[in-house]
PyMOL CGO cylinders between C-alpha atoms (Angstrom):
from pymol import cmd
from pymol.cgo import CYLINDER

trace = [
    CYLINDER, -26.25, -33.70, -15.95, -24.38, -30.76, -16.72, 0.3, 1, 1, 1, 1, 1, 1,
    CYLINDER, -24.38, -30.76, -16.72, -21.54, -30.52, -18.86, 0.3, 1, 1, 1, 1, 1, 1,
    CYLINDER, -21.54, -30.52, -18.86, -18.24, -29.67, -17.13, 0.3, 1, 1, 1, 1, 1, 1,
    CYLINDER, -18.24, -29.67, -17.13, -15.74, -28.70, -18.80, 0.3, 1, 1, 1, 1, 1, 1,
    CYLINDER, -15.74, -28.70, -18.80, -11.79, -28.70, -18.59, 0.3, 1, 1, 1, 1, 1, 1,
    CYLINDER, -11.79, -28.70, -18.59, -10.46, -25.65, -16.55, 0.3, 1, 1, 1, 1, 1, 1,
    CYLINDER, -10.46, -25.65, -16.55, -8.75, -24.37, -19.22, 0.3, 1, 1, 1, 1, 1, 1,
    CYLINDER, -8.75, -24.37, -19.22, -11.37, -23.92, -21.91, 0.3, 1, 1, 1, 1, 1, 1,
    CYLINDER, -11.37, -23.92, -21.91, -14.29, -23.25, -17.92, 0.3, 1, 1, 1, 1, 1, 1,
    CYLINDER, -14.29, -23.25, -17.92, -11.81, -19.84, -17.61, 0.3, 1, 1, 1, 1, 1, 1,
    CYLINDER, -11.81, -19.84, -17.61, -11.38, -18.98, -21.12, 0.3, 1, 1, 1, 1, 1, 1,
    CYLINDER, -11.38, -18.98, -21.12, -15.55, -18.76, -21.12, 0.3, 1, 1, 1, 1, 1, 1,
    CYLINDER, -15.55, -18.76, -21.12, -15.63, -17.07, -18.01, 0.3, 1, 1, 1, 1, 1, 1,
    CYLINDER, -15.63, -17.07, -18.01, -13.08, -14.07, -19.56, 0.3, 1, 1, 1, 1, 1, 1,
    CYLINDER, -13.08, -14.07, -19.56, -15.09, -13.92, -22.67, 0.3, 1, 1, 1, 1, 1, 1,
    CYLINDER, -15.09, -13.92, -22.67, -18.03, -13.31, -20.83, 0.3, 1, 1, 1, 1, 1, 1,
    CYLINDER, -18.03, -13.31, -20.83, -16.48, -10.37, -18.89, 0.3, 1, 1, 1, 1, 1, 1,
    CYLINDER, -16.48, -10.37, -18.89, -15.98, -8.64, -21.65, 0.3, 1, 1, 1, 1, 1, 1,
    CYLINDER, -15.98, -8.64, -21.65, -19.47, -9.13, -23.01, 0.3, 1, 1, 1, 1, 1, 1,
    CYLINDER, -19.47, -9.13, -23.01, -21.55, -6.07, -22.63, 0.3, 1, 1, 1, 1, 1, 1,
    CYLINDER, -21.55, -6.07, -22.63, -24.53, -7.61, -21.03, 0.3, 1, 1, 1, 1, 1, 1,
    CYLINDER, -24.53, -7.61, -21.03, -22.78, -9.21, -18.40, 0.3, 1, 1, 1, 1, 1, 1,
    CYLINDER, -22.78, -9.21, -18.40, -20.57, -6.01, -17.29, 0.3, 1, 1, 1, 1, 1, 1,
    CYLINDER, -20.57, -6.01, -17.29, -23.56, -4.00, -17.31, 0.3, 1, 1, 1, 1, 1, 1,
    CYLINDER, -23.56, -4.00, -17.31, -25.12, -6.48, -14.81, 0.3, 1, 1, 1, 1, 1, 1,
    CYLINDER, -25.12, -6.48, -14.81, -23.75, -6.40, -11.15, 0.3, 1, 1, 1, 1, 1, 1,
    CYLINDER, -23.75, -6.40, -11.15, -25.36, -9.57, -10.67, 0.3, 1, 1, 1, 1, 1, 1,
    CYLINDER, -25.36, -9.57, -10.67, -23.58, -10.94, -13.70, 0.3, 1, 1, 1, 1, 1, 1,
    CYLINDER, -23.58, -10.94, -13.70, -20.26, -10.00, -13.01, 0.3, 1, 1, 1, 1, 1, 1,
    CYLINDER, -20.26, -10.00, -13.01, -20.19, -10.74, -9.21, 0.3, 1, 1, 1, 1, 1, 1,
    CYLINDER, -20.19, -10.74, -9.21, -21.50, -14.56, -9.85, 0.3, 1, 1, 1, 1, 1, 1,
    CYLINDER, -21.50, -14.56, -9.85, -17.55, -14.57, -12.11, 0.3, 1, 1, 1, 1, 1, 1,
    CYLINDER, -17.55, -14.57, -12.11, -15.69, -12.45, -9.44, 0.3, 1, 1, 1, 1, 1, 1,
    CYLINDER, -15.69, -12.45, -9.44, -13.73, -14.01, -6.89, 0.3, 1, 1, 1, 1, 1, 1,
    CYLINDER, -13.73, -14.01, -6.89, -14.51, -12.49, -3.48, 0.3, 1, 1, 1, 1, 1, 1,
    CYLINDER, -14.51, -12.49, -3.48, -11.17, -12.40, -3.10, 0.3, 1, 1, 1, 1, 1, 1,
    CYLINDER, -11.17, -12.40, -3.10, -10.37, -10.38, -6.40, 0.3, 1, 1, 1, 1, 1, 1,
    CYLINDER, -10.37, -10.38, -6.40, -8.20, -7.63, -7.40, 0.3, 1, 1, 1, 1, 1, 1,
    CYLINDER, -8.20, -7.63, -7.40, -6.99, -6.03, -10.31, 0.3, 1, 1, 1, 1, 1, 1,
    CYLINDER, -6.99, -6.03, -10.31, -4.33, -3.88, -11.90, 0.3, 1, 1, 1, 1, 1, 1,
    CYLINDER, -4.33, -3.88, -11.90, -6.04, -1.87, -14.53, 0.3, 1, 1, 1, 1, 1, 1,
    CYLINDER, -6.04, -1.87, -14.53, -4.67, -1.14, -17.54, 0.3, 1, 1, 1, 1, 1, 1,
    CYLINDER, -4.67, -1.14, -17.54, -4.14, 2.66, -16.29, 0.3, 1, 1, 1, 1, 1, 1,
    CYLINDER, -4.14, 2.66, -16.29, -2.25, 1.51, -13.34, 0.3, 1, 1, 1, 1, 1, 1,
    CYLINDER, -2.25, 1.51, -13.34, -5.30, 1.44, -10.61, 0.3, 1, 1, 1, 1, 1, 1,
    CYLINDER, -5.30, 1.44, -10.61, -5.77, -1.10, -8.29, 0.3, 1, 1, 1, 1, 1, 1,
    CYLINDER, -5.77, -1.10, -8.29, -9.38, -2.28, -7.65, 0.3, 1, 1, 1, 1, 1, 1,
    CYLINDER, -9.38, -2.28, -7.65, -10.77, -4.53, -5.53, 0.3, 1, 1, 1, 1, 1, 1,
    CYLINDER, -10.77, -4.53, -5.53, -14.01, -6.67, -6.02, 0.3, 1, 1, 1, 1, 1, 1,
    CYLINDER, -14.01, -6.67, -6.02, -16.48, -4.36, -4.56, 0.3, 1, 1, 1, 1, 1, 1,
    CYLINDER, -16.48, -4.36, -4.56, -15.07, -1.81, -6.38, 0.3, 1, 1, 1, 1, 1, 1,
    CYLINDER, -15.07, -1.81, -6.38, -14.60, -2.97, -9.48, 0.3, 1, 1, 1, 1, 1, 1,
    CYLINDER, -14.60, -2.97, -9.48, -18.55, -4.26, -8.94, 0.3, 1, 1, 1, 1, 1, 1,
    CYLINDER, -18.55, -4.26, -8.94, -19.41, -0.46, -8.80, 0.3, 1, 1, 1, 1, 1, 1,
    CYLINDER, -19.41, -0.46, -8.80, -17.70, 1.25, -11.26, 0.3, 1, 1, 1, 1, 1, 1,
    CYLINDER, -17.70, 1.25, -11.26, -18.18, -1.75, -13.92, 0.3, 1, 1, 1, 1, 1, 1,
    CYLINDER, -18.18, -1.75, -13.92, -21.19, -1.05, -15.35, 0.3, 1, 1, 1, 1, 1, 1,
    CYLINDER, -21.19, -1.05, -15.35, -20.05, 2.26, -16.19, 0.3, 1, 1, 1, 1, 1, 1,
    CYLINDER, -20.05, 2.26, -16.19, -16.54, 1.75, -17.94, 0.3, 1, 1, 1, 1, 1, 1,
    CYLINDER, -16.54, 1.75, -17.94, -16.24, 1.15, -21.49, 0.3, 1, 1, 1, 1, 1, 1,
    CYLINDER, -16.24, 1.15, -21.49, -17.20, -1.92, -23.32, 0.3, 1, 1, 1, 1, 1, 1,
    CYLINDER, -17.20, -1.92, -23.32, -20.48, -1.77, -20.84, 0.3, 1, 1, 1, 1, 1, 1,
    CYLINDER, -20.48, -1.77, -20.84, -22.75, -0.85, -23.01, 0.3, 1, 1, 1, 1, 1, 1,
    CYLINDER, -22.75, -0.85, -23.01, -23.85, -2.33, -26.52, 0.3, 1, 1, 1, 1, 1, 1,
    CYLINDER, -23.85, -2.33, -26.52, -23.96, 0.73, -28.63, 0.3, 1, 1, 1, 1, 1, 1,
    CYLINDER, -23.96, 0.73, -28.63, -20.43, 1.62, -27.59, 0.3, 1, 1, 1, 1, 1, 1,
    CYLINDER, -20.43, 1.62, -27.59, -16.92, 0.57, -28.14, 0.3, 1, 1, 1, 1, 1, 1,
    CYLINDER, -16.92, 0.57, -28.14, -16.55, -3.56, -27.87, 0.3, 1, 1, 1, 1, 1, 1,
    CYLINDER, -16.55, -3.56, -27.87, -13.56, -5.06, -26.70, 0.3, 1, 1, 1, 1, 1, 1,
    CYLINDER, -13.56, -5.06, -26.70, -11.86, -7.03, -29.47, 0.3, 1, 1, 1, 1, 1, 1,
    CYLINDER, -11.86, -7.03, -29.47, -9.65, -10.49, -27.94, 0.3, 1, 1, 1, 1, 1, 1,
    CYLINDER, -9.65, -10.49, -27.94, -7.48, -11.73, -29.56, 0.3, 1, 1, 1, 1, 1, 1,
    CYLINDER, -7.48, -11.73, -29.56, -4.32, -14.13, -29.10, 0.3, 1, 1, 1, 1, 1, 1,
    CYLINDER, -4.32, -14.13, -29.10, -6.20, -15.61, -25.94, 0.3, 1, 1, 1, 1, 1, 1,
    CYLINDER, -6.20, -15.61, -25.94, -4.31, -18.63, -24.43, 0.3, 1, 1, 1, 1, 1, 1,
    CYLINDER, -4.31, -18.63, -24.43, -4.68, -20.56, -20.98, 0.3, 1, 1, 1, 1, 1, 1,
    CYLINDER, -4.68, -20.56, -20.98, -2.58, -22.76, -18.82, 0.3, 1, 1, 1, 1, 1, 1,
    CYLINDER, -2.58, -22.76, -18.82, -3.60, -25.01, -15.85, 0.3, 1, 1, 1, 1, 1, 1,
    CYLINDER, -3.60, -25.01, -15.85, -0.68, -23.73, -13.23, 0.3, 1, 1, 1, 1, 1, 1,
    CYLINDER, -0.68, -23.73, -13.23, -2.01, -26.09, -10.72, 0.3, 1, 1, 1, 1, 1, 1,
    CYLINDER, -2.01, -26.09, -10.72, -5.23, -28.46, -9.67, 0.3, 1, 1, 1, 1, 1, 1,
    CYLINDER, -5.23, -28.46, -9.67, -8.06, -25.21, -9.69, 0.3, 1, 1, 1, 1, 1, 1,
    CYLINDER, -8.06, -25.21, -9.69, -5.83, -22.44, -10.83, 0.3, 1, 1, 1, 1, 1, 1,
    CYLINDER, -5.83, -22.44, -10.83, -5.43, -21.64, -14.57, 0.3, 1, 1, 1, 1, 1, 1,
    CYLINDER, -5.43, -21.64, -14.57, -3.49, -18.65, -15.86, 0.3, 1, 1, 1, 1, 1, 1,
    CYLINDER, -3.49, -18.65, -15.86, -4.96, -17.29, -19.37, 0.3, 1, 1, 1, 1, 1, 1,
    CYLINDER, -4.96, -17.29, -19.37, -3.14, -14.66, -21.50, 0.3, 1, 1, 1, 1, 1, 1,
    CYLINDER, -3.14, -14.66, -21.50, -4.09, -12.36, -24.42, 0.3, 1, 1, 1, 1, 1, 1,
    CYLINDER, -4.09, -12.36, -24.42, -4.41, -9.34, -25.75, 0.3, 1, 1, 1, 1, 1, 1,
    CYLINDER, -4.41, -9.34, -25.75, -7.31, -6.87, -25.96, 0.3, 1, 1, 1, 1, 1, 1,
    CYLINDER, -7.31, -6.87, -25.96, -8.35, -3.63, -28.30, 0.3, 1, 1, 1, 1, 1, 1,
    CYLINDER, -8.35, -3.63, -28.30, -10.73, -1.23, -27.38, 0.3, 1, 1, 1, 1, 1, 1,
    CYLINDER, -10.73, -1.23, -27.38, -11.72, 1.87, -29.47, 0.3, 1, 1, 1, 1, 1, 1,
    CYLINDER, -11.72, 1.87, -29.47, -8.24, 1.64, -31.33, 0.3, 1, 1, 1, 1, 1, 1,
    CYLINDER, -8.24, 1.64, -31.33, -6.60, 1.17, -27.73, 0.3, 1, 1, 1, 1, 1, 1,
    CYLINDER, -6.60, 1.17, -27.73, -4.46, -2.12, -26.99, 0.3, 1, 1, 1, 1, 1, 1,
    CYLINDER, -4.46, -2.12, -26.99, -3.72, -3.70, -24.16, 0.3, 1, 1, 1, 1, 1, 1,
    CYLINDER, -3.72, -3.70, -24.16, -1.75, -6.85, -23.07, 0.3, 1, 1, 1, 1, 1, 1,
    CYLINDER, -1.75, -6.85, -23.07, -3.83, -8.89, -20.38, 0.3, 1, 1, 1, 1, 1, 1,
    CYLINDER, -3.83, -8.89, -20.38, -2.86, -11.88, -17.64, 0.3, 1, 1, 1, 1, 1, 1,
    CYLINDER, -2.86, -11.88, -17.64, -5.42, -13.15, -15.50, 0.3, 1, 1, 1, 1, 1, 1,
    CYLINDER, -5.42, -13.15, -15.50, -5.70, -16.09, -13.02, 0.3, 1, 1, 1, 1, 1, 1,
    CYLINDER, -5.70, -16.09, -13.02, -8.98, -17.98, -12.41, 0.3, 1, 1, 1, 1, 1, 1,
    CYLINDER, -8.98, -17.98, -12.41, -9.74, -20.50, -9.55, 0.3, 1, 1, 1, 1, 1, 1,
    CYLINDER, -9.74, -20.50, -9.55, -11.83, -22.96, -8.80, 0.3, 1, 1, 1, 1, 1, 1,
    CYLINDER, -11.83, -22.96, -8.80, -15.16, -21.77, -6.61, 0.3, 1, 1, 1, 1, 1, 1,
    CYLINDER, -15.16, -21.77, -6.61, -14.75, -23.04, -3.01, 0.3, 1, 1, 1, 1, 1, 1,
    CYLINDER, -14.75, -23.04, -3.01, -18.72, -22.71, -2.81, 0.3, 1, 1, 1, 1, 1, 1,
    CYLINDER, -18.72, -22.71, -2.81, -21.57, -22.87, -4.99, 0.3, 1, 1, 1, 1, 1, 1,
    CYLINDER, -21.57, -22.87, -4.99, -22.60, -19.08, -4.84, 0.3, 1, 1, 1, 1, 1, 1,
    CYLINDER, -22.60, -19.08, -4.84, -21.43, -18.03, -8.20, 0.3, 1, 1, 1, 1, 1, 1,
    CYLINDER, -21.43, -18.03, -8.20, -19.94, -19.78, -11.26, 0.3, 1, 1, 1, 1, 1, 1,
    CYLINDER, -19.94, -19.78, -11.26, -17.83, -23.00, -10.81, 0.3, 1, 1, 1, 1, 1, 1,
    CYLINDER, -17.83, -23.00, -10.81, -14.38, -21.07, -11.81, 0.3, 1, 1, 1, 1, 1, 1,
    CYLINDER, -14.38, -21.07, -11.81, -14.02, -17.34, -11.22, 0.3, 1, 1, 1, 1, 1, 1,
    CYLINDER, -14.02, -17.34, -11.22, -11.30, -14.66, -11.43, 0.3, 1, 1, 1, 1, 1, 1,
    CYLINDER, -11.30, -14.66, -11.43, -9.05, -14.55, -9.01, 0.3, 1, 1, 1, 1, 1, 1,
    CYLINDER, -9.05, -14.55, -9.01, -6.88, -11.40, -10.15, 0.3, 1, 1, 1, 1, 1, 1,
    CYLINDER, -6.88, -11.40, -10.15, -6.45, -9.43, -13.59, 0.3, 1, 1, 1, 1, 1, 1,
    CYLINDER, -6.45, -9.43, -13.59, -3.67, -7.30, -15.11, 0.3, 1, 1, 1, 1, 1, 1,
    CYLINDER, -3.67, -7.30, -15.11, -4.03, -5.39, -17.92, 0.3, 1, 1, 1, 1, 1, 1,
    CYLINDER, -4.03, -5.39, -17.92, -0.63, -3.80, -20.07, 0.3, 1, 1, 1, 1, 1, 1,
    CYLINDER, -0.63, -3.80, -20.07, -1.35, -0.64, -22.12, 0.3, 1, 1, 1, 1, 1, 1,
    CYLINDER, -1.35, -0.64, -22.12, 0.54, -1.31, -25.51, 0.3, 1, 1, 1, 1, 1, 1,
    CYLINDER, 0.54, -1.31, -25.51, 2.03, 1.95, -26.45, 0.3, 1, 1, 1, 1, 1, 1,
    CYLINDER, 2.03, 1.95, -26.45, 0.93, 3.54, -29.61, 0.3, 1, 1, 1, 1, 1, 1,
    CYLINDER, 0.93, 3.54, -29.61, -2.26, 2.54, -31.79, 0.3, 1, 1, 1, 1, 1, 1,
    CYLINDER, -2.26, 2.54, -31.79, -3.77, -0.84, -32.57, 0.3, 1, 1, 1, 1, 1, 1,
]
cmd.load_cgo(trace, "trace")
C-alpha cells in the first residue's frame, strides 16, 4: 500500500519537484503535477495557461541541470479547505528573488499525481538577493 501523505506536506513535494530540473525539462513530468485547469501569473507579469506553460517550460530557466537552480526557501503550506492547500515561499534564481503563492488541489481523476497545482503567482522582489 502506498503511503499517502497529509495535503500539506503531498503539495509541498509536488512544488519542490517543479522546480527540479528533470521534471521541468520533461513535458510528461510536469503535466502529470499540472492541473488542467491551471494558470499562472509569472513573476514578469504574464499570464499562462497549462498548455502553455507545458510548452515554453522546458525552455525557461532552472530547466536544465548545468544552469541556474532555483533556491526555496521560507516554504510554508496551509490546508484552506478539504483538497485545497495554499503554500507560500520565496524563491532565488541566478541572484534574482521572487515571492511565490500557489494553490494545489486534490486530483478529481487518476491521470496525473494525487494533488496538483491549481494556480501560481510569482512576486519579483526588487533589488538583489
Amino acid at each position: 500500500m502506498a503511503e499517502v501523505l497529509d495535503p500539506v506536506a503531498a503539495a509541498v513535494a509536488g512544488e519542490l519537484r517543479l522546480v527540479d530540473p528533470a521534471v521541468r525539462s520533461s513535458r510528461a513530468e510536469a503535466a502529470r503535477l499540472l492541473d488542467p485547469d491551471f494558470t499562472e501569473v509569472g513573476r514578469s507579469g504574464r499570464r499562462w495557461t497549462r498548455d502553455e506553460m507545458l510548452a515554453e517550460l522546458p525552455e525557461m530557466d532552472g530547466s536544465t541541470a548545468d544552469g541556474p537552480a532555483y533556491e526555496v526557501s521560507g516554504m510554508t503550506g496551509v490546508l484552506l479547505a478539504p483538497g485545497v492547500v495554499h503554500l507560500t515561499y520565496e524563491t532565488v534564481r541566478d541572484g534574482h528573488r521572487a515571492r511565490r503563492s500557489s494553490l494545489w488541489r486534490a486530483a478529481t481523476d487518476d491521470t496525473g499525481a494525487p494533488w496538483r497545482l491549481y494556480h501560481h503567482q510569482g512576486t519579483p522582489v526588487p533589488g538583489r538577493a
